[in-house]
C-alpha positions in Angstrom: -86.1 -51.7 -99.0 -87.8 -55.1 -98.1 -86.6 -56.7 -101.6 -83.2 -56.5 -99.6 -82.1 -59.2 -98.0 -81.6 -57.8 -94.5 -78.8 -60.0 -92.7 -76.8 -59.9 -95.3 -76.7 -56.1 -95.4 -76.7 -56.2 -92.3 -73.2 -58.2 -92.4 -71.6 -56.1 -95.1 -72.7 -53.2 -93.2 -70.6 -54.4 -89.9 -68.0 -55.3 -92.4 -67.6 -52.3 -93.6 -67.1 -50.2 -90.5 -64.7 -53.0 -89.0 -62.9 -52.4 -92.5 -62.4 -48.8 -92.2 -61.1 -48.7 -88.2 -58.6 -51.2 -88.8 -57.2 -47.8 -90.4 -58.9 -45.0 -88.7 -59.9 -44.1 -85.5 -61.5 -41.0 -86.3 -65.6 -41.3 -86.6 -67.6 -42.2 -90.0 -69.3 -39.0 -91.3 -70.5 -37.3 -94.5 -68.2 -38.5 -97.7 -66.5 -41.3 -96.0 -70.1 -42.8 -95.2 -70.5 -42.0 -98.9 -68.1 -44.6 -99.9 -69.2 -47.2 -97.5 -72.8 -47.3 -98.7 -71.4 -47.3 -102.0 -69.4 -50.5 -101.4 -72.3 -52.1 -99.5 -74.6 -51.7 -102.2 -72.1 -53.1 -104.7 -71.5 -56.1 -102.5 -75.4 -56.7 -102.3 -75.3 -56.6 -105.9 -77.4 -53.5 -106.4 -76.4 -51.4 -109.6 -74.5 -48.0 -109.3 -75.7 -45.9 -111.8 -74.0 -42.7 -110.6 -72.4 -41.0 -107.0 -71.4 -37.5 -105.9 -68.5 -38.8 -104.7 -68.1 -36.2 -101.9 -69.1 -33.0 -103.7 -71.3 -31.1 -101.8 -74.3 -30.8 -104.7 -77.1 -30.6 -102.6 -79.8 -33.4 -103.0 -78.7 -37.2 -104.4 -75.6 -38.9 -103.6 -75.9 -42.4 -104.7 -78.2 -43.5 -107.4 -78.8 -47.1 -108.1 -81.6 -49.5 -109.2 -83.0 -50.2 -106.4 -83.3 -46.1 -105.8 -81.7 -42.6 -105.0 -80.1 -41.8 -101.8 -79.1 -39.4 -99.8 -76.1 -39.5 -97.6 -76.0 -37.9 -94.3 -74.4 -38.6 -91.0 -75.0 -37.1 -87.5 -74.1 -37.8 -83.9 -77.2 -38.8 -81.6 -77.6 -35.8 -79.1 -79.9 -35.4 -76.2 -78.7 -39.3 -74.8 -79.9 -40.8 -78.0 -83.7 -38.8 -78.4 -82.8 -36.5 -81.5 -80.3 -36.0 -84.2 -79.5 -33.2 -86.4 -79.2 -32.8 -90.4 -78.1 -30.3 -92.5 -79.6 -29.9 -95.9 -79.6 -27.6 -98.8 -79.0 -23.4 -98.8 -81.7 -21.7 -99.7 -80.3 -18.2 -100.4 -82.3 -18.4 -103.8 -85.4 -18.1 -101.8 -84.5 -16.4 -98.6 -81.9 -14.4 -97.3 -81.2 -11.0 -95.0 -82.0 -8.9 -97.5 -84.9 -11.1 -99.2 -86.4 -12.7 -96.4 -89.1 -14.6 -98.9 -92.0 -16.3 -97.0 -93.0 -19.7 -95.8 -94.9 -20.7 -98.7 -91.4 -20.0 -100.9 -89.1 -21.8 -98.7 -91.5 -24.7 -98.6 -91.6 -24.8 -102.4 -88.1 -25.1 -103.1 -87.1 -27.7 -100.4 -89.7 -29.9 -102.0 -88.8 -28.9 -105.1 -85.1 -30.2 -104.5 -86.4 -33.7 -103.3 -84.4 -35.8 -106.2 -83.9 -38.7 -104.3 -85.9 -41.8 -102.6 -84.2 -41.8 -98.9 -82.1 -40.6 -96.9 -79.1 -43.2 -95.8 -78.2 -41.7 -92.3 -75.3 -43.5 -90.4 -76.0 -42.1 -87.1 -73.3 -42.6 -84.3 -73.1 -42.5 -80.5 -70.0 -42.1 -78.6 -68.7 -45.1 -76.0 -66.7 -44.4 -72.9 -64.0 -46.0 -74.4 -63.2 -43.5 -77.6 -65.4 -45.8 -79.4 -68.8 -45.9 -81.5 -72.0 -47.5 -81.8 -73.5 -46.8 -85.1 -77.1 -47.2 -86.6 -77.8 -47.5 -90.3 -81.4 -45.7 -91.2 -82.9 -46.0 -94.1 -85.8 -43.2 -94.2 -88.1 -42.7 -96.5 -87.7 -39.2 -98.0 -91.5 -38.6 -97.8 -91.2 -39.2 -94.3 -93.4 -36.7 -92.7 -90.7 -35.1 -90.2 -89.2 -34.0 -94.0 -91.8 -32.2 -95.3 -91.3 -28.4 -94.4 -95.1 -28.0 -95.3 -96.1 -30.0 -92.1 -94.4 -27.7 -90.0 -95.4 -23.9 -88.7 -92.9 -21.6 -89.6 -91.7 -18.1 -88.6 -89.3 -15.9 -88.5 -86.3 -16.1 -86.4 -85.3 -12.6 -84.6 -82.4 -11.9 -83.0 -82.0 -10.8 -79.3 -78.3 -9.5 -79.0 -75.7 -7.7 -80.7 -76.4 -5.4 -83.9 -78.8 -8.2 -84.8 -81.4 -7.4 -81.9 -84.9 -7.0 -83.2 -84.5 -8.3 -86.7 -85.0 -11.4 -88.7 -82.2 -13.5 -89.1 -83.5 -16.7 -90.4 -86.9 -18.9 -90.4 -87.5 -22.1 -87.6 -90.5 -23.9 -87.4 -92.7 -23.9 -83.9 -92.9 -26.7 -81.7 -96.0 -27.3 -80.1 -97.7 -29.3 -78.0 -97.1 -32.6 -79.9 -100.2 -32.8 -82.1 -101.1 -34.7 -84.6 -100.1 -33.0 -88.5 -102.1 -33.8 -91.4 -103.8 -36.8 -90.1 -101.1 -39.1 -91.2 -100.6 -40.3 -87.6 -97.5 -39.0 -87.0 -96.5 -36.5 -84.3 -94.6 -33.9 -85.5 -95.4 -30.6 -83.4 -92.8 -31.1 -80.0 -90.5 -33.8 -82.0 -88.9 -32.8 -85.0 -88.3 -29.1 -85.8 -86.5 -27.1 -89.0 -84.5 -24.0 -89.0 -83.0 -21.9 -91.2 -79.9 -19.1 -90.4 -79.0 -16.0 -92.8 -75.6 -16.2 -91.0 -74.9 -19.9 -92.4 -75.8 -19.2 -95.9 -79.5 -20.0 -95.3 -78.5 -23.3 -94.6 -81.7 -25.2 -93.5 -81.2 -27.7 -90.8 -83.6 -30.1 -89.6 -83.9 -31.3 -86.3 -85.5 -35.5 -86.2 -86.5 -36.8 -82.9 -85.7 -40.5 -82.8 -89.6 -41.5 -81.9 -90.5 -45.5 -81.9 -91.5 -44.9 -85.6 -88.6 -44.2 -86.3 -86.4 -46.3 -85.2 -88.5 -49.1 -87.6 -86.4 -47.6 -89.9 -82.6 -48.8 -88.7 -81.9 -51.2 -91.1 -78.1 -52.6 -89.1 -76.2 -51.3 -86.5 -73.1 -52.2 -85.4 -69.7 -50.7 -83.0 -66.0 -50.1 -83.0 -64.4 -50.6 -79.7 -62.0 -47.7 -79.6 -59.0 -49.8 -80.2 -56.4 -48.5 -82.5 -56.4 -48.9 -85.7 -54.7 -52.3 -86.5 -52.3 -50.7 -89.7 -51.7 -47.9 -91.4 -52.0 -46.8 -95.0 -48.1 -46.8 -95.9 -47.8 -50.7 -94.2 -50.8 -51.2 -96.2 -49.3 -50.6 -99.5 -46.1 -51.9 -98.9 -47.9 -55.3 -98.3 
């Protein structure tokens, strides 16, 4: 990422979202912030060699020479100190009736790790129907996405028909030590989970600590106006 040259992706970043809510009020998420980090690359100059286009393939979405990425988006909970992810289901692994173990599920989310970072345009909603948005570019090695840093066990369920049996995987929380020695704390701030009910979906949980936040590469906001045209006066222009 530092062979980029940051204030001008910074610019084609702003560009971009001022670009797409002169059309649409509605927020940026998953395969429209696809597109945009498509067209931002290309305007850089960086080569795209292939993109999902919006399919829901698990693992790379945009590959280019500069690296794969992987496209998410998420609204900032908790005023600002944690997001959420979704990632890939693990049903080959682990599931009501095959439960797996720890060591399995840790296998094949590592195993599924084509790509180089994850491209997160994270948003936080204004007063005024609007957004601020922040650009992350995170390394996919990043400790807080490694499912072998983490503690897990099973998740049992305490009403209904489900009381008393396992009905997914989440990772413990702890007192905020230090994992692995790699300096990062991972117990208390970032957590994973795993529901039978959502097609073992895993979800990760990233607390936005200072180290973190080195990794926002641009942000920028949309004021909540409405959109300035509409896709019919648009191609009748």
């Amino acid at each position: 990422m530092t062979s980029f040259d940051q204030a001008k992706l910074a610019d084609l970043y702003s560009l971009c979202i001022k670009g797409y809510h002169m059309l649409n009020s509605d927020p940026i998420k998953e395969a429209v912030w696809e597109q945009i980090n498509s067209q931002i690359f290309k305007h850089l100059g960086i080569q795209i060699i292939g993109q999902a286009c919006g399919s829901h393939s698990p693992g790379c979405d945009i590959e280019t020479d500069k690296g794969k990425f992987s496209n998410k988006s998420a609204k900032y909970e908790a005023k600002g100190a944690e997001f959420s992810i979704s990632s890939y289901r693990l049903t080959a692994v682990t599931s009501v009736d095959s439960p797996g173990t720890a060591e399995e599920i840790c296998a094949e989310i590592n195993k599924r790790k084509n790509f180089d970072y994850y491209s997160v345009i994270l948003r936080e909603e204004l007063p005024n129907n609007g957004f601020k948005y922040d650009w992350l570019l995170i390394p996919s090695d990043y400790p807080a996405f490694n499912p072998e840093n983490f503690e897990w066990v099973p998740t049992i369920g305490k009403r209904g028909k489900n009381v008393g049996k396992q009905i997914g995987w989440e990772t413990l929380k702890g007192n905020g030590e230090t994992l692995k020695g790699n300096g990062e704390t991972l117990k208390g701030n970032s957590s994973m989970s795993i529901s039978f009910s959502m097609s073992s979906q895993l979800w990760i949980q990233i607390k936005v600590t200072e180290e973190l936040k080195k990794f926002i590469v641009a942000s920028t906001s949309y004021n909540g106006l409405q959109p300035k045209i509409d896709y019919i006066t648009l191609a009748s222009s």
